[in-house]
N, C-alpha and C positions, 0 to 999 in steps of 0.2 A: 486579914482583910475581910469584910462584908463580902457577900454572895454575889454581890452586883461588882463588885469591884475586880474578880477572879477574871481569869480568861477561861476560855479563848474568847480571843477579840478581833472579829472580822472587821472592825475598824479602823480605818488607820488614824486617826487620833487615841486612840488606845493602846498601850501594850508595847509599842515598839518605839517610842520616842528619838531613844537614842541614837538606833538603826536609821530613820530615818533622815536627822542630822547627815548625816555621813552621805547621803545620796547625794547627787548633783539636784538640782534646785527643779530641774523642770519633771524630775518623776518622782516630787513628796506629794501629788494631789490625783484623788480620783476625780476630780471638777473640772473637766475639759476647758472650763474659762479660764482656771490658774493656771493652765502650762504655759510656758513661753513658746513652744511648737506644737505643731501640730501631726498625728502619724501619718507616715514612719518618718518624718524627719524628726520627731522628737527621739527616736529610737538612736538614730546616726548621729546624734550627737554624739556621744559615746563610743557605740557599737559600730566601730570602722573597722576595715579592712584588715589593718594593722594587730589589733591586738582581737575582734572578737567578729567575722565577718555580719552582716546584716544587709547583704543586696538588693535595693531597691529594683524592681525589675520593673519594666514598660513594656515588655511584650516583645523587644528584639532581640533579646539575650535568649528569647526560649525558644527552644523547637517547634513544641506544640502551647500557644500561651492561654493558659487558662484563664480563666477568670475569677479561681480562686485564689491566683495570687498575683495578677497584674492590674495595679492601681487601687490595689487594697491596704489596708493595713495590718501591720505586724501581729496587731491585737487580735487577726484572724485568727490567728492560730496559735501565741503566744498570749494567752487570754490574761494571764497574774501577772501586771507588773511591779517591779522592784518596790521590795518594802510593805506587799499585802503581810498579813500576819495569817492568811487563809493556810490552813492545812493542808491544800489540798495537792502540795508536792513542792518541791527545791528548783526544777526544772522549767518549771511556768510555760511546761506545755497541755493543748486544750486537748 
């Protein structure tokens, strides 16, 4: 393959097509107008209690509530989501 054609590919139209098939439908887009929700309810769609926790917090679950994580999104702090080809860990923590 051409030079342009190689990876890495910090695109997600590039590189991982297949991987992304496989996703649930509302996290194949970085384009905040394609998702079907919006965060972190697009997170819990999936991410329940049951198999992968992801608690939405409002500030009476917490002792002290911050405002780094009450009425934010997940993407605070879970910067890469599913199906980046970014490098820059497995973990998709920021």
């Amino acid at each position: 393959a051409s030079a342009e054609k190689r990876g890495p590919f910090l695109s997600r139209s590039c590189g991982r097509a297949r991987e992304l098939r496989q996703l649930p439908r509302p996290a194949r887009s970085n384009n905040d107008r394609m998702l079907v929700a919006k965060d972190p309810m697009l997170c819990q769609r999936c991410h329940v209690s049951s198999r992968h926790p992801a608690t939405v917090y409002d500030g009476t679950q917490l002792a002290a509530a911050s405002n780094r994580v009450v009425g934010r999104s997940c993407v605070n702090c879970h910067s890469q989501i599913h199906g980046s080809n970014s490098p820059a860990g497995e973990k998709f923590l920021r």
